[in-house]
C-alpha positions in Angstrom: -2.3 -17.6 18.9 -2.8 -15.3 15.6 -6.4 -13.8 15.5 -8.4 -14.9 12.2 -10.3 -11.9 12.8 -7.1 -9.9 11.9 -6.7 -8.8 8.5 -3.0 -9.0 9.2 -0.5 -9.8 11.7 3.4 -10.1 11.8 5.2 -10.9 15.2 9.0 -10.0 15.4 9.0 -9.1 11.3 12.9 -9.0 10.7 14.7 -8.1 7.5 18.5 -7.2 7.3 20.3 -6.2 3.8 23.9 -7.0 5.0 25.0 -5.5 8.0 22.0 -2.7 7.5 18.7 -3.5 9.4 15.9 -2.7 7.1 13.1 -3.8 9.4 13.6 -4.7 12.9 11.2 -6.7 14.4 7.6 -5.6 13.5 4.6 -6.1 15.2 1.7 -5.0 12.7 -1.9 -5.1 13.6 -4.8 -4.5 10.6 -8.4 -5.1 12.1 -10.6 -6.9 8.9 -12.3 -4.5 7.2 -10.1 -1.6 7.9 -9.1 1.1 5.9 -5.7 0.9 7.4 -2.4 3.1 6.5 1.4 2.4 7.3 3.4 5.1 7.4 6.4 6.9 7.9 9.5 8.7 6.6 11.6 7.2 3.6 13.9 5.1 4.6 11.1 3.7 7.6 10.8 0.4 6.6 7.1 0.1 5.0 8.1 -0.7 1.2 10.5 -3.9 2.7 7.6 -4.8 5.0 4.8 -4.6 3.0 7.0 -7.1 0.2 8.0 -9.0 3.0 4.1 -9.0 4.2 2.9 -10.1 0.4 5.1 -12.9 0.1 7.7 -10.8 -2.1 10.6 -10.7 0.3 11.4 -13.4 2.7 11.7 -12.1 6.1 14.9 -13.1 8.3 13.1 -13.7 11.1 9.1 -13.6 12.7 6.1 -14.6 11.0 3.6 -13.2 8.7 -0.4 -14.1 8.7 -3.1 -13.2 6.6 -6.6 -13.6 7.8 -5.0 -16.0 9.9 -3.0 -18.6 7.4 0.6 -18.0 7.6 2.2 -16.5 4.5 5.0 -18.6 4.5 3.8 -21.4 5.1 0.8 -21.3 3.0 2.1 -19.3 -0.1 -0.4 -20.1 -2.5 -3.9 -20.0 -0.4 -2.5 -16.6 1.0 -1.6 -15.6 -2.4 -5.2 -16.3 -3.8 -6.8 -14.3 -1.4 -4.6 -10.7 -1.8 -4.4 -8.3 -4.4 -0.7 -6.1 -5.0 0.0 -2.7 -6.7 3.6 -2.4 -5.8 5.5 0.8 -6.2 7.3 1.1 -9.2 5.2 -1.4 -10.2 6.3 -3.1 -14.2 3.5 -3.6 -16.4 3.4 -5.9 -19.7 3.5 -2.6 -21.6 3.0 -4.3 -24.8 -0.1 -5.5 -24.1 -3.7 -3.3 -24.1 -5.2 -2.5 -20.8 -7.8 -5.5 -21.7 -5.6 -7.7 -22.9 -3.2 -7.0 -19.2 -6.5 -8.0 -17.6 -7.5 -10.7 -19.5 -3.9 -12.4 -19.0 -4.5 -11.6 -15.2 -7.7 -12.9 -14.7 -6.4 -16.0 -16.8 -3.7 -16.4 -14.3 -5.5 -16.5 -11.6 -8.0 -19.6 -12.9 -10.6 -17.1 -13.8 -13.2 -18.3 -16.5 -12.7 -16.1 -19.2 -15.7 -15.3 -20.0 -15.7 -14.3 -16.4 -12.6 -12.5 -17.0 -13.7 -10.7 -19.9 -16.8 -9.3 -17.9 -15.1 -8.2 -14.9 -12.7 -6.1 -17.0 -15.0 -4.7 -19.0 -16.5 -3.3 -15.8 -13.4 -2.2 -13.7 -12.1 -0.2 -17.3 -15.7 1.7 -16.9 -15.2 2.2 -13.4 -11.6 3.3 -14.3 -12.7 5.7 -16.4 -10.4 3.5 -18.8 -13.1 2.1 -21.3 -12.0 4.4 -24.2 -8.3 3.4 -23.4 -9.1 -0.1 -23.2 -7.3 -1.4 -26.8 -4.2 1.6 -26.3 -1.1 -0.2 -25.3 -0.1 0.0 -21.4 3.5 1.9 -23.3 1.1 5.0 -24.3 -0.6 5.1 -20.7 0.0 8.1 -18.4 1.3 7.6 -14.6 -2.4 7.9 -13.3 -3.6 5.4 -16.3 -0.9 2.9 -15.3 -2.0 3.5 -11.4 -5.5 2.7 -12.2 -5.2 -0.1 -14.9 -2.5 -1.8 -12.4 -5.4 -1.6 -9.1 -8.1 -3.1 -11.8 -5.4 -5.8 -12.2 -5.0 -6.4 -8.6 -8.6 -5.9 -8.1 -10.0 -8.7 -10.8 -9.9 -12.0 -8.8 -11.4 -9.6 -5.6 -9.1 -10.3 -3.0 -9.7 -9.6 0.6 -7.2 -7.9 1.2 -5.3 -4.9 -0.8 -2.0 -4.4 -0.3 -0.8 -0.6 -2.3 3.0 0.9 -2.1 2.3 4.6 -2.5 -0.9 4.0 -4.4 -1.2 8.1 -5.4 2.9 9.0 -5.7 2.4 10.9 -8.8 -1.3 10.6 -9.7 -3.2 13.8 -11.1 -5.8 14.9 -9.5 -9.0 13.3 -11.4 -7.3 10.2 -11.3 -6.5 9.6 -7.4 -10.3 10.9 -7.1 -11.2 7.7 -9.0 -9.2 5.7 -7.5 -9.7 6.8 -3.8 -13.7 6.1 -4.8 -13.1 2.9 -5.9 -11.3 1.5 -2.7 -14.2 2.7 -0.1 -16.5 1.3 -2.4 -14.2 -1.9 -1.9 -14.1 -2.0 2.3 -17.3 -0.5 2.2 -18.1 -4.4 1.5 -16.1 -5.6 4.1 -12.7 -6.2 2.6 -9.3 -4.5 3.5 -6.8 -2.2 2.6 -3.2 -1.3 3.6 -1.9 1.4 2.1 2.1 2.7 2.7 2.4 6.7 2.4 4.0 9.6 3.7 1.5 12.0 3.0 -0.4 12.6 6.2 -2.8 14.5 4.7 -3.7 11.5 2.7 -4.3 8.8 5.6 -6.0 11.2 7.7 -8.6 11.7 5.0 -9.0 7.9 4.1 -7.9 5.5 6.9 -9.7 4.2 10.0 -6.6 3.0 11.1 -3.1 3.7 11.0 0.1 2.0 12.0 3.3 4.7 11.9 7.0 3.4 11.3 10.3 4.7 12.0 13.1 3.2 11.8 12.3 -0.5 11.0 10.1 -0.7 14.0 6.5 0.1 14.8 6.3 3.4 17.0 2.3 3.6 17.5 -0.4 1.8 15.9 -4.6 2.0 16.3 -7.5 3.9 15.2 -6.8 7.2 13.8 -7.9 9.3 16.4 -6.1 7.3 18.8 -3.1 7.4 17.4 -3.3 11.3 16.3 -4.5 11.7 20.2 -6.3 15.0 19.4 -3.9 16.6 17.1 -3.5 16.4 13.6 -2.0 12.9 12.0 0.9 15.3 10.6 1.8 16.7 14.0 1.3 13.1 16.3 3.7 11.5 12.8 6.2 14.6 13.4 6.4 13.6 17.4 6.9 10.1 17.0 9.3 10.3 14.8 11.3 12.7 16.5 11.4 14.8 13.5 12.6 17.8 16.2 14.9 16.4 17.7 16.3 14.5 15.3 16.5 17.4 12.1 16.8 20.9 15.3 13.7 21.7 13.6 15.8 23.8 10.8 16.5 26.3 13.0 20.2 25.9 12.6 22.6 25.4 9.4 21.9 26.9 6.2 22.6 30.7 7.5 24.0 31.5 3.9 20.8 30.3 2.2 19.1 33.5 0.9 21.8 35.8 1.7 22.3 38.7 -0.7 25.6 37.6 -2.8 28.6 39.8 -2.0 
């Protein structure tokens, strides 16, 4: 029985690319209204199950559900009620940051006189009003973050889903957009957010599910889950950074040395 009042669920999540097993077996948990970050060492797993989770990469094997309708199942219904800013993600870049909106909103069934007001609002809040009529092309990194989460914002989804949301954003810009998304759960909607900048999910999420390895390794409230220590040293033992890496204690005993 999925829980409706779960953001999210997967049970058994499976992906394989060949004889390489990308995600393996999942079991992700997001509370509604959550703040929620998945994270973990490249190479974890979170990109494949987050596009897996969005209904961009069918899964081999488990289910996925979405305030409680099954992704899968129910593609389009689940699809109306989420919002995407994939990593890497490719823009129209030919189009003005309006115009991207406008053909977003237009997509989703938006009136567009509705459309037209809702973008002029996110661009303010974006601090992208004076950019509005510059094509995507010109935009920065952080202006293409920020016009892509007023994209994936416009039809206001319930839930959120970001791929390494700040992976190259300046300063003034991840400050606007981190400002923006608690003024979005503050209402009572979700995000999940994939990183591997502890720092980052300590400072922003209520909840946070770590991955290693395809698979789900712990997964609660933050201060559960860092169990009195900081989220970077809990992620580190988890992980089995240690054990796995000899903590860099060994190897590299010519690095530094004065050439002969």
């Amino acid at each position: 029985m999925v829980d409706v009042a779960d953001a999210v669920r997967t049970q058994g999540l499976l992906k394989r690319f060949g004889q390489q097993v990308a995600v393996g077996g999942v079991d992700l948990v997001v509370p509604q209204g959550s703040f929620a970050g998945l994270v973990g060492p490249n190479g974890a797993g979170k990109t494949t199950t987050l596009s897996m989770v969005t209904g961009l990469l069918r899964p081999d094997g488990g289910g996925v559900w979405i305030g409680g309708a099954d992704v899968w199942r129910d593609p389009v219904a689940v699809k109306a009620r989420i919002g995407v800013l994939p990593e890497g993600l490719r823009l129209f870049e030919r189009l003005s940051g309006r115009e991207l909106l406008s053909y977003n909103g237009q997509l989703r069934g938006i009136p567009k006189d509705e459309v037209a007001r809702r973008a002029e609002e996110l661009l303010r809040v974006m601090d992208l009003a004076e950019s509005a009529d510059k094509l995507v092309v010109d935009y920065s990194t952080g202006m293409r973050k920020k016009i892509g989460l007023a994209a994936a914002l416009l039809h206001n989804p319930r839930v959120l889903f970001l791929d390494e949301p700040f992976e190259g954003v300046d300063p003034v810009s991840a400050n606007t957009l981190v400002e923006v998304l608690r003024r979005y759960t503050a209402s009572g909607s979700t995000v999940v957010f994939s990183s591997h900048v502890m720092e980052l999910v300590e400072r922003l999420c209520d909840w946070v599910s770590v991955m290693s390895r395809g698979r789900i390794v712990a997964q609660g409230p933050l201060d559960e889950v860092r169990g009195g220590r900081s989220l970077n040293e809990a992620f580190l033992s988890l992980v089995g950074a240690h054990a796995e890496h000899g903590g860099g204690e060994e190897g590299l005993s010519w690095l530094g040395a004065t050439s002969a």
